[in-house]
Every structure is written in structure tokens, then in C-alpha cells.
C-alpha positions as CSV (number, residue, x, y, z in Angstrom):
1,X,-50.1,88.5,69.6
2,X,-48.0,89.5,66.3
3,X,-49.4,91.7,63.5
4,X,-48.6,92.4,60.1
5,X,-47.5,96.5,59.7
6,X,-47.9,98.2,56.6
7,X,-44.7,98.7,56.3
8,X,-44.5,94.6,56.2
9,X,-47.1,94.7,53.8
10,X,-45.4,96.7,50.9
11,X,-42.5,94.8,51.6
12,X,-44.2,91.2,50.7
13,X,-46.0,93.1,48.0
14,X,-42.7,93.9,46.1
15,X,-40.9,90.6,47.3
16,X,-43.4,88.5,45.4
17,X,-43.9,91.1,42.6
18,X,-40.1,90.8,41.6
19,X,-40.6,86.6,41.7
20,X,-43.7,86.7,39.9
21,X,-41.5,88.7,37.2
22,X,-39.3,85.9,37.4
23,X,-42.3,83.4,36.6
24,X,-44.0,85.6,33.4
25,X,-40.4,85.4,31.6
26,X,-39.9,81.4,32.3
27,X,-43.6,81.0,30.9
28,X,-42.5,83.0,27.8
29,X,-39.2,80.5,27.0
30,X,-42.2,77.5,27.2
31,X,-43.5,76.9,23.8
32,X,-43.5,73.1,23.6
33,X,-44.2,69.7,25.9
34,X,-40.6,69.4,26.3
35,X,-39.7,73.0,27.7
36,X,-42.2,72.2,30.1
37,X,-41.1,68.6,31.5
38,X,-37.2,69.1,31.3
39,X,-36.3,72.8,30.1
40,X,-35.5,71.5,26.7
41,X,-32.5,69.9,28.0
42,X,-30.5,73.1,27.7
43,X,-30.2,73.9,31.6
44,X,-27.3,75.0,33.0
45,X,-26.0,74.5,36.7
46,X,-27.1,77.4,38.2
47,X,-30.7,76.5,36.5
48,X,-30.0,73.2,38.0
49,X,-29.5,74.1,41.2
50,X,-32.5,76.6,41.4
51,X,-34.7,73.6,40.7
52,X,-32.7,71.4,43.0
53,X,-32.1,73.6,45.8
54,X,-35.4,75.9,45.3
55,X,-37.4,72.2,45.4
56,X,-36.2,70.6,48.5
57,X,-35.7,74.0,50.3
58,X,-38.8,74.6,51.2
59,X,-41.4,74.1,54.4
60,X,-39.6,71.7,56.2
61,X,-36.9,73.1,55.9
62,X,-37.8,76.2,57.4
63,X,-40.9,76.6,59.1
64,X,-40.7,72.2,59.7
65,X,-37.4,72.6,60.7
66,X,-38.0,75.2,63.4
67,X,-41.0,73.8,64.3
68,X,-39.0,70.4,65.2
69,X,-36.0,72.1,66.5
70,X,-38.4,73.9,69.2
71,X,-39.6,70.4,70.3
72,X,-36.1,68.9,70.4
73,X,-33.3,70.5,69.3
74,X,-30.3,69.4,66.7
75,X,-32.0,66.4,65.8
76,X,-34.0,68.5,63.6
77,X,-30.8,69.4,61.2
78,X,-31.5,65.6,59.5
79,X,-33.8,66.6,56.9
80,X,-31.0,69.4,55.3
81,X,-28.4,66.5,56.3
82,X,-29.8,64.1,54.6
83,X,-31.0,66.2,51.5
84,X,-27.3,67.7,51.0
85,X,-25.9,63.6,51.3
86,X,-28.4,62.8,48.3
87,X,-27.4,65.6,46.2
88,X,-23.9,64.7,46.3
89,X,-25.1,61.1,45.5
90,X,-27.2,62.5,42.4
91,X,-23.8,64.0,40.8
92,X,-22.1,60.8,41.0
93,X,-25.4,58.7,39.3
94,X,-26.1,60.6,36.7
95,X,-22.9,60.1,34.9
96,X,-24.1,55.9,34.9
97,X,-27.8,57.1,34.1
98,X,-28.3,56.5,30.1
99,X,-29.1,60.4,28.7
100,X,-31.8,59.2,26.0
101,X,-32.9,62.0,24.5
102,X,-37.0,61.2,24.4
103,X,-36.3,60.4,28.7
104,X,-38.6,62.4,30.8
105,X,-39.2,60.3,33.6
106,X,-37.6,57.9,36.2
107,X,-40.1,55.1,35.4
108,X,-39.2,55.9,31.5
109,X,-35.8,54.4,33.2
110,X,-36.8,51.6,34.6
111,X,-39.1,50.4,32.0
112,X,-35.6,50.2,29.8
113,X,-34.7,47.5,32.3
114,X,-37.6,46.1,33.6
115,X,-40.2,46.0,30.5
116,X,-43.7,48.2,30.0
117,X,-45.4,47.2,33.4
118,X,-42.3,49.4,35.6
119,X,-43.6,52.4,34.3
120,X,-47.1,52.7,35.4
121,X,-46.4,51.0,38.9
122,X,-44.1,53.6,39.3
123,X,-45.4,56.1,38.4
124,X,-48.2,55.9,41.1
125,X,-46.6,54.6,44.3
126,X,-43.9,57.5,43.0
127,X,-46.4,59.8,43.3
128,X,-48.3,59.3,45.8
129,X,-45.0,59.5,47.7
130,X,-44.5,62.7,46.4
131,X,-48.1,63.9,46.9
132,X,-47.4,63.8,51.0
133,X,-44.6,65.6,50.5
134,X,-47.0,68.4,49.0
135,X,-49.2,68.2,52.2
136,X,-46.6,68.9,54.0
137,X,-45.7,72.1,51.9
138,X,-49.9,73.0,52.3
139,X,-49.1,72.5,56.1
140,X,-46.2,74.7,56.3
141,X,-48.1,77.6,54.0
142,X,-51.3,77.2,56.9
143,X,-49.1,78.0,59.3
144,X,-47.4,80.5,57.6
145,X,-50.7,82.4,56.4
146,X,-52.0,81.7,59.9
147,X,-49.1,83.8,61.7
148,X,-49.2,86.3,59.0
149,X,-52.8,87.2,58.3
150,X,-54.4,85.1,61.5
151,X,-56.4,83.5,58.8
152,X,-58.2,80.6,59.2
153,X,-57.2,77.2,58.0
154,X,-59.6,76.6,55.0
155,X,-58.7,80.0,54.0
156,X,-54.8,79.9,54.1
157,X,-55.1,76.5,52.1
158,X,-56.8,77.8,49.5
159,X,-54.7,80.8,49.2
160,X,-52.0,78.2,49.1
161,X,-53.0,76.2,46.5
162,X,-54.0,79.3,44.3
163,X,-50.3,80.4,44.7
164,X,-49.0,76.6,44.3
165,X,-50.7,76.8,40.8
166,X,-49.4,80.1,39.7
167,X,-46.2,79.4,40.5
168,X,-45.7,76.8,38.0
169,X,-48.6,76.6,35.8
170,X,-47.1,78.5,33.0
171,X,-43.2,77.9,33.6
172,X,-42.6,73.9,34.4
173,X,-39.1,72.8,34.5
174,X,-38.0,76.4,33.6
175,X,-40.5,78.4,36.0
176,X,-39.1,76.1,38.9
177,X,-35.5,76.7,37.9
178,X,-35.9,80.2,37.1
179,X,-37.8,81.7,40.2
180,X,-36.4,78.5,42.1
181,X,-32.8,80.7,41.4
182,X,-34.1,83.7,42.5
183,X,-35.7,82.3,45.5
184,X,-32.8,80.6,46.4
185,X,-30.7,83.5,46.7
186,X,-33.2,85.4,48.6
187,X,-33.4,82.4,51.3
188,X,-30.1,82.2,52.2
189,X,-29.9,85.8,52.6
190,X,-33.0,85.1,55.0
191,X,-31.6,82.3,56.7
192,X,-28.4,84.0,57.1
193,X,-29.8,87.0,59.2
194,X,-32.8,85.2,60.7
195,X,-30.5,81.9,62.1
196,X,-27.5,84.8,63.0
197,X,-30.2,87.0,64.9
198,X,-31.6,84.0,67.2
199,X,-28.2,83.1,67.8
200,X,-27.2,86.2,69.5
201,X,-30.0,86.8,71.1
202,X,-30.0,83.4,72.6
203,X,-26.5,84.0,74.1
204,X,-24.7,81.9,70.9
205,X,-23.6,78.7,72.1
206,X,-22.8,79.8,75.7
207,X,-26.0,80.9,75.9
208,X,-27.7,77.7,74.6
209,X,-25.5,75.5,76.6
210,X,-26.9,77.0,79.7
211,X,-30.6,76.9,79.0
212,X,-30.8,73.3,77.6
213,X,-29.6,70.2,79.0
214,X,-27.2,68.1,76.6
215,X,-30.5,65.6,75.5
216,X,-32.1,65.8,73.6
217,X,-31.6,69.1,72.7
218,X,-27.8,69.1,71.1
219,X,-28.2,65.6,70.1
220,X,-28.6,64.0,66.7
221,X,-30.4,61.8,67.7
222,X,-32.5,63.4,70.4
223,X,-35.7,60.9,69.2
224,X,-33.8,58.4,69.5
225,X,-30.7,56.8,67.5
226,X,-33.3,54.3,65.3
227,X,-36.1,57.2,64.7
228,X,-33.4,60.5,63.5
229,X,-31.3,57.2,61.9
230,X,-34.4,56.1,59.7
231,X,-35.0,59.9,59.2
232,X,-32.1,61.1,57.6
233,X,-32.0,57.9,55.9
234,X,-35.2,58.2,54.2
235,X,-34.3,61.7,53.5
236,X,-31.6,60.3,51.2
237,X,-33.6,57.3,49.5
238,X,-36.4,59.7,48.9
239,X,-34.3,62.2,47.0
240,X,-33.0,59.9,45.1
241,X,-35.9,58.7,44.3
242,X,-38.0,61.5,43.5
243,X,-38.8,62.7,39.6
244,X,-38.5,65.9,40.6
245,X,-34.9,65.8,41.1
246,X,-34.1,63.5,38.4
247,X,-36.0,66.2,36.0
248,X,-34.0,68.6,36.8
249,X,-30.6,66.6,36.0
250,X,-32.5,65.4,33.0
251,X,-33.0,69.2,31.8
252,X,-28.9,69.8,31.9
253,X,-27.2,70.7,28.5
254,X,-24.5,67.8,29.9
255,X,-24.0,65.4,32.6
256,X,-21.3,68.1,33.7
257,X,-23.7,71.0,34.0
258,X,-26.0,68.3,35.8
259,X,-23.4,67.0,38.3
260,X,-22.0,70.9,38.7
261,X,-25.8,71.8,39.5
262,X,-26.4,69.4,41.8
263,X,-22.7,69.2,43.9
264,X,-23.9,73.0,44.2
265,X,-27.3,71.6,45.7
266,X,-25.6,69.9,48.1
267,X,-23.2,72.9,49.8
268,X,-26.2,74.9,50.1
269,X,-28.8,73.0,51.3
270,X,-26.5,71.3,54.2
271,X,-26.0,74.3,56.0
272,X,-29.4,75.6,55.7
273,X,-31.6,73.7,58.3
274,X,-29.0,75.3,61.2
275,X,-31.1,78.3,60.8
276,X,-33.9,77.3,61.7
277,X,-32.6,75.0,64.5
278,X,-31.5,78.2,66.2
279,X,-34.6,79.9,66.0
280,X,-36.5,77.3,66.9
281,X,-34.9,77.1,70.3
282,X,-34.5,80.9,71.2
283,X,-38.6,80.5,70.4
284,X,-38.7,77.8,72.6
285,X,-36.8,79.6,75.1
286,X,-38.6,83.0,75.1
287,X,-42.0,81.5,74.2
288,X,-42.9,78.5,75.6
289,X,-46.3,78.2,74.9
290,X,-45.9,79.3,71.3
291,X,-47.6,76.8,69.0
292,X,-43.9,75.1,67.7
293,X,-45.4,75.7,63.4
294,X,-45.2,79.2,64.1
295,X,-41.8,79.6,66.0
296,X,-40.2,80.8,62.9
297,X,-42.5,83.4,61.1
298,X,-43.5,84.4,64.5
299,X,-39.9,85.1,65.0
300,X,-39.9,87.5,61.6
301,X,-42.7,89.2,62.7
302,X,-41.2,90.4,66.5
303,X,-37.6,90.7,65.8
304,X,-36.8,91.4,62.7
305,X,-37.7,95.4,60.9
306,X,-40.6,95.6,59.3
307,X,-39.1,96.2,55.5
308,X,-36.7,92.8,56.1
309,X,-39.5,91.1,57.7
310,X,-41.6,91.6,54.9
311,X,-38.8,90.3,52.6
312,X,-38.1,87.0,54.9
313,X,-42.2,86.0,54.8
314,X,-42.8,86.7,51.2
315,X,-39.5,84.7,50.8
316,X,-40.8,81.9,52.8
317,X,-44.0,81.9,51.2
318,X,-41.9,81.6,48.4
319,X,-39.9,78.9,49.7
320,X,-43.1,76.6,50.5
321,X,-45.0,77.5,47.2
322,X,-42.4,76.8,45.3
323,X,-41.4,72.8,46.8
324,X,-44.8,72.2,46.4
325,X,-45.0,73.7,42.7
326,X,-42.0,71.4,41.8
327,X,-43.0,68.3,43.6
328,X,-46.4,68.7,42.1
329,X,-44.9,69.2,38.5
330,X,-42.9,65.6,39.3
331,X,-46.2,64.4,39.9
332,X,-47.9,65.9,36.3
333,X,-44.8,64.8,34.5
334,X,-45.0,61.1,35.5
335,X,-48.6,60.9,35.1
336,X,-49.1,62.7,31.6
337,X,-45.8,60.5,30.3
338,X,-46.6,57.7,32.0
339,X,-50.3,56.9,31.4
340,X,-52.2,59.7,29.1
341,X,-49.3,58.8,26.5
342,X,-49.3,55.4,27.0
343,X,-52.6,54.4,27.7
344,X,-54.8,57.1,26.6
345,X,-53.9,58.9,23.7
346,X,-50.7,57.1,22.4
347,X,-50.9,59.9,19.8
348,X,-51.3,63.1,21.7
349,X,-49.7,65.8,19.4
350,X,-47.1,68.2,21.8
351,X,-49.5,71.1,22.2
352,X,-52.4,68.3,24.1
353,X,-49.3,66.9,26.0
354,X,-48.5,70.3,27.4
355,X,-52.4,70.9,28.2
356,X,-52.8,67.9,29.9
357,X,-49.6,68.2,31.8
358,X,-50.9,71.5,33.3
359,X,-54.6,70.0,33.9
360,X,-52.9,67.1,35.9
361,X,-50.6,69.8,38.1
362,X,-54.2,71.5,39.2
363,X,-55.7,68.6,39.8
364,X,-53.0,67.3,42.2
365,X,-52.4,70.6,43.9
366,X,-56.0,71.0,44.6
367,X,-56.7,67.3,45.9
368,X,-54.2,68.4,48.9
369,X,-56.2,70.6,50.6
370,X,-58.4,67.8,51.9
371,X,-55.5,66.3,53.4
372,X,-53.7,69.6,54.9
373,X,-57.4,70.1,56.9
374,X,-57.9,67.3,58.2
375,X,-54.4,66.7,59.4
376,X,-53.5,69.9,60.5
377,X,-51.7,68.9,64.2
378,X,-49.7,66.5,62.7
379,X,-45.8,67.8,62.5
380,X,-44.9,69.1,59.0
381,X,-41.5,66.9,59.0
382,X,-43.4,63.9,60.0
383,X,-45.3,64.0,57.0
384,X,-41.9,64.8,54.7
385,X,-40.0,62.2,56.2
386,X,-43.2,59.5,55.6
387,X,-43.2,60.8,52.2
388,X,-39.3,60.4,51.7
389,X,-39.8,56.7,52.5
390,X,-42.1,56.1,50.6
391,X,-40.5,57.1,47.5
392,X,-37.5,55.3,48.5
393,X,-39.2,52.2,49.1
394,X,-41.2,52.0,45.2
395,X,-37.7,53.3,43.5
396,X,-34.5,53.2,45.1
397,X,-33.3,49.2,44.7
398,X,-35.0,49.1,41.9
399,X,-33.3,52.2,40.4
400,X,-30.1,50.9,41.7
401,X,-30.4,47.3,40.1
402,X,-31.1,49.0,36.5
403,X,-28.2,51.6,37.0
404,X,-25.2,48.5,38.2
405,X,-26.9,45.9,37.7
406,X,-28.5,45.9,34.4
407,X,-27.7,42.3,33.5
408,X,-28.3,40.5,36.6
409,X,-32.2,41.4,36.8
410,X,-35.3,40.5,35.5
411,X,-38.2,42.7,34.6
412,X,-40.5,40.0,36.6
413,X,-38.0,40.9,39.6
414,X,-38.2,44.5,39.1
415,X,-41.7,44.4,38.6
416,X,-42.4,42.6,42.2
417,X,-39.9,45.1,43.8
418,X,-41.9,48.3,42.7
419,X,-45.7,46.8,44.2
420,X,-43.7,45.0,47.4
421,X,-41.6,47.6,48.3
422,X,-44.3,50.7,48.6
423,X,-46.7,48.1,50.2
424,X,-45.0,46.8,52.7
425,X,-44.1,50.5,53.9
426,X,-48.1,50.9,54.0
427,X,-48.9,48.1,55.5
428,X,-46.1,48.2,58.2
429,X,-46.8,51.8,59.1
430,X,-50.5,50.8,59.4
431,X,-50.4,47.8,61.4
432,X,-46.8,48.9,63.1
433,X,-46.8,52.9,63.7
434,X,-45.2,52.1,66.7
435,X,-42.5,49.6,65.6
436,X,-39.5,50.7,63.3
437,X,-39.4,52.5,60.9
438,X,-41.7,51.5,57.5
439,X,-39.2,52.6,55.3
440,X,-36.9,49.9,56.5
441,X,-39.6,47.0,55.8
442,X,-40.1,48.7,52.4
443,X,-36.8,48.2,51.3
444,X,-36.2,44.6,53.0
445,X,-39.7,43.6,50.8
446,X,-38.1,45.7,47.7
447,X,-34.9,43.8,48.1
448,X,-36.1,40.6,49.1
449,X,-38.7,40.3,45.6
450,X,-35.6,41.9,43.3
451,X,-33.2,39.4,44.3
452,X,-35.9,36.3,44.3
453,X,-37.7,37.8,41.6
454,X,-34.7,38.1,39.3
455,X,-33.5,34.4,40.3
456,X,-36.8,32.9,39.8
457,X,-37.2,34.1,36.4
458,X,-33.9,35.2,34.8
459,X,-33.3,37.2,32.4
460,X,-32.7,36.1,29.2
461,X,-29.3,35.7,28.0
462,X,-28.7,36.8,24.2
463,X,-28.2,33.7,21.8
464,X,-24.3,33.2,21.0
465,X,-23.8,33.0,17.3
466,X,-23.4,29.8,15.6
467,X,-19.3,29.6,14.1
């Protein structure tokens, strides 16, 4: 058994009293709808980067990272692999993505190509994607809480959730990008002595070498070549199709802040997941039996002194509250753009955008909870890389086709590639969870309906004028 020291206490006291700092002054620069959704487009790449990098470095990263890694080794690196190879691709899309100034939203996008019906569709296939990323996050936080406090699950969630909200209630865009920096800079430090501590105690690679057999455990594809394939592949369709992400590159003064912001995504997150890899397997090494969610604040707790411990949990706290602050802020974004304005109150004034916007977030954040209980074996990267796909499955062709291939589709084709894609994924991991991979059969069905779509019903060619 592991316990908390005072010493650890005052430590995670101060941590998150010098973030929470960090989240009062991004609530004071948010005085409008627009500060909230996309910073009023004045971010610069280090903002970028801290909602970028403080986003998708998060639970699985860490805890869901060790937690794989002390089941089967390297294999667990593909979710920072895949996350750094979709950053990189983010810098070079961007410069083709049109910067309207009144564009909020990815399905705001698409519905420039493929008419009104785009942005609703997907807007909720988007985020429901999105939402099982959160549950993941809630997962990661249970498990956290659970090793810190011994609390009990119900407990830990709500404590979550209530955290979850704070975190970006007041702030938005800026609160995420702001203590998302700060974070950020705290991790690595983390990760840094945490990964380099297991390391040597484990005997460095020697060490390793000796204690594990070659497979799975310094394999890539220790799951096998078609599941870790599919895995860091839906990684990078996910990303890249994920509001969140687009947000922040929508909240750059430029496209060059916006492709500086996210190249410097990229080289941070890659590295990161090797961290957690190593203490995952010195965890699995010195204790077996250890329940694999709790390998790495377990690890915190035992080897690391108390003050620095206290800094690494309230920095992992940290680090899951604040991926599921910004994916659940995605989520608000699309929703209040998306529908309210549309559909409900076409004339919302900027002060009732702003209020519904922050309504939204708590009602998303608090639905997870019933999720997190009642799935609280499952693996937290499991759920990350389901949600990944489907994300990539509603947006990624479809995304694609408007950015190269503006004048080859049809909004009919679009259309059927945003309900095929998401539902096929569904449908095959429903009847299928044993088969391949659902993302793949999402983005066949996307592809498939894009293609026919747009040849069945053309798009309109503009009439030539009469000489």
C-alpha cells in the first residue's frame, strides 16, 4: 500500500494553486463569444502549442500509456507517435484551410463545400467522438484519485468532473492555452525525471533486455502488426479531425504562428509517451500484481520525494483535467455554433452565445461520469484510440475532399460521407469487435459514398458567359 505524506500534500496544494493562477488571468482576457471559441484570433505559437500539446498530452498519454506499456511494452509509444505525425500534418493543412474570419468550427468548413446539412451531421458524430475521448480522461483521473486519496470510484469522478469544469469554464480557448502552457512545461519536467528514474532503476536497456523477452515487449507491434497499425493510424485521422485542434490553429494571429505552434506540438509530444513506457515496465517488473492504471502514480508515490511527488500528481491531475477541459470545449464550441445559432436562436446576441457555450461544456462534462462508472476495467487507451476513429471516420475524407478537392465534389457526396462513415465504424465495431479494425470500415464507407456520391450528383459547373 502507498499513501499520500503531508509533505505530498502541500506540494499538490501549491502545484495547482500556481495553475489555477494561470486560469483566473485567462478568464480576465475573456470578454466576448469569440475570446472564448478561438482566443480572438490573436494566439501566438507558444499559445498554440499549450492548447495543442496541453490537449492531447493528457491521460493516455501518461497514466494510459503506462498502463499499456506494463501489459505489453513499446507498442504503447503509438498513441504519442501517432499524435506527433498529425501535428506535423496540421502545419502543412492549415496554410490550404481558407482563414475566414467569422470560422469557428470544422463543420463551419465543410458546410462551405458541402452546403448547410455538413454542419450539423458533423457536428454530432464529431462529438460524440470526442466525448469518448473525455471518458477516457474521467478514467485516467479515477485512477489517479484512486492511488492518491484511495477514493472510491463515484467519488474520484465527481471530483473530476468538478475540476474538468473549473479548468475551463471561465478561460475557453485562452484558459486552455494559457494553463495548457504552463502545464506543459511542468509535464515534461515530470516526464523527464519520472521516465529517467524507471530507467535506471530498471537497469537502462541492459537491464530491460534481460528481464523481457524481444515480444511483445520491445515490439511496435506487440498486439499485433494490424491492431498497433490501426492504432497509430487512427491516432493520426482523429487529430486531424478533432475541433479541438483545429480551434487552436484557428485562434493563431497567422497561419505562420499556427504552423510554428503546431510543428512545436509535434517535437514535444513524440518523445513523450517513452516515459511512461519505461515506467510502466519497471512497474511491471517490481510489481506484478499492481493493477496496470495505477503503475504510474503508484510509481510517484514510492520513488520519487515527497515535495517532487507532489509536483508530478498535481501535474498529472493537471495533465488529465486539462485534455478533457479542451476536448469538452471542442465539443461546446461545435454544438453552440453549430445548432443553438443555427437552429435555435439564429439571433443570439455575443453575451447569450458565450452563456450557452459554457452551459453546453457542463452539460457534456457531467454526462461522462455515467460512462467512466460503468466502464471502469476497460483500458484507458482502448477508449482513446475508439474515439480517434471515430472522429476520423465522420471528418477526415470529407475534410480532405473540401481542402484538394473542392471542385470535384458534391455536397450530396459529402453529405452521405459524414452519416456512412461514423456508422459504419459503429456498426462494424458492434457486430465485428473481433474483426479489424472499425476505423478502417469507416473510412472505406466514407470514401466509398464521397466518390459515388459526388459522381451521382455532380456538382454544378458555373455557366460560361455568352460572347
Amino acid at each position: 500500500m502507498y499513501t499520500l505524506t503531508g509533505t505530498h500534500l502541500i506540494s499538490i496544494v501549491i502545484t495547482l494553486s500556481v495553475v489555477s493562477l494561470a486560469g483566473v488571468y485567462a478568464g480576465r482576457q475573456v470578454r466576448k463569444a469569440s475570446d472564448f471559441s478561438v482566443g480572438g484570433r490573436n494566439a501566438g505559437p507558444i499559445l498554440i502549442t499549450g492548447t495543442i500539446a496541453g490537449t492531447l498530452v493528457g491521460g493516455a498519454t501518461t497514466i494510459g500509456t503506462a498502463e499499456l506499456a506494463f501489459k505489453f511494452g513499446l507498442s504503447a509509444w503509438w498513441f504519442t507517435l501517432g499524435a506527433g505525425l498529425a501535428c506535423l500534418m496540421l502545419s502543412l493543412l492549415i496554410g490550404r484551410l481558407h482563414r475566414d474570419p467569422d470560422l469557428a468550427t470544422v463543420p463551419q468548413f465543410l458546410v462551405k463545400t458541402y452546403g448547410p446539412i455538413a454542419g450539423p451531421v458533423a457536428s454530432v458524430f464529431s462529438s460524440a467522438g470526442i466525448f469518448i475521448n473525455i471518458v477516457a480522461q474521467v478514467l485516467s483521473a479515477i485512477a489517479l484519485l484512486g492511488a492518491m486519496f484511495h477514493l472510491n470510484s463515484l467519488y474520484a469522478a465527481l471530483i473530476a468532473v468538478i475540476l474538468v469544469v473549473c479548468y475551463v469554464i471561465f478561460g475557453g480557448v485562452m484558459g486552455t492555452g494559457i494553463v495548457g502552457s504552463v502545464k506543459v512545461v511542468l509535464l515534461y519536467v515530470s516526464l523527464l525525471v519520472t521516465g529517467g528514474l524507471a530507467y535506471s532503476k530498471a537497469g537502462g536497456l541492459s537491464g530491460l533486455v534481460q528481464s523481457f523477452p524481444p515480444f511483445p515487449w520491445f515490439s511496435l507491434f506487440g498486439r499485433g502488426l494490424t491492431v498497433d497499425l490501426a492504432a497509430g493510424f487512427s491516432v493520426i485521422v482523429g487529430v486531424l479531425s478533432t475541433q479541438t485542434y483545429w480551434q487552436a490553429m484557428f485562434s493563431g494571429k497567422d497561419v505562420l504562428a499556427a504552423q510554428r505552434g503546431a510543428l512545436l506540438s509535434a517535437v514535444l509530444i513524440m518523445p513523450c509517451g517513452l516515459a511512461g513506457i519505461a515506467v510502466g515496465m519497471y512497474m511491471k517488473l517490481a510489481f506484478p500484481d499492481l493493477p496496470a492504471a495505477e503503475a504510474l502514480p503508484a510509481f510517484v508515490i514510492k520513488f520519487l520525494p515527497p515535495w517532487f511527488g507532489g509536483l508530478v500528481l498535481a501535474v498529472l491531475l493537471v495533465a488529465v483535467i486539462g485534455t478533457a477541459a479542451g476536448l469538452a470545449l471542442g465539443i461546446s464550441t461545435m454544438l453552440t455554433w453549430d445548432f443553438y445559432k443555427k437552429f435555435i436562436d439564429i439571433h443570439a446576441d455575443d453575451y447569450r452565445i458565450l452563456v450557452v457555450s459554457r452551459i453546453i461544456l457542463v452539460a457534456v462534462i457531467g454526462a461522462t461520469i455515467i460512462f467512466a462508472i460503468g466502464n471502469l476495467k476497460t483500458m484507458i487507451l482502448e477508449w482513446s484510440f475508439l474515439s480517434m476513429g471515430l472522429r476520423g471516420a465522420t471528418i477526415f475524407l470529407p475534410l480532405l475532399g473540401a481542402i484538394f478537392f473542392r471542385k470535384y465534389v458534391s455536397p450530396a457526396g459529402g453529405a452521405l460521407a459524414l452519416v456512412a462513415g461514423p456508422v459504419a465504424d459503429l456498426a462494424w465495431k458492434l457486430f465485428f469487435p473481433n474483426g479489424m479494425d472499425p476505423l478502417y470500415a469507416g473510412l472505406l464507407a466514407s470514401f466509398l459514398a464521397l466518390v459515388l456520391g459526388s459522381l451521382v450528383f455532380r456538382p454544378p459547373r458555373p455557366e460560361q458567359p455568352v460572347p
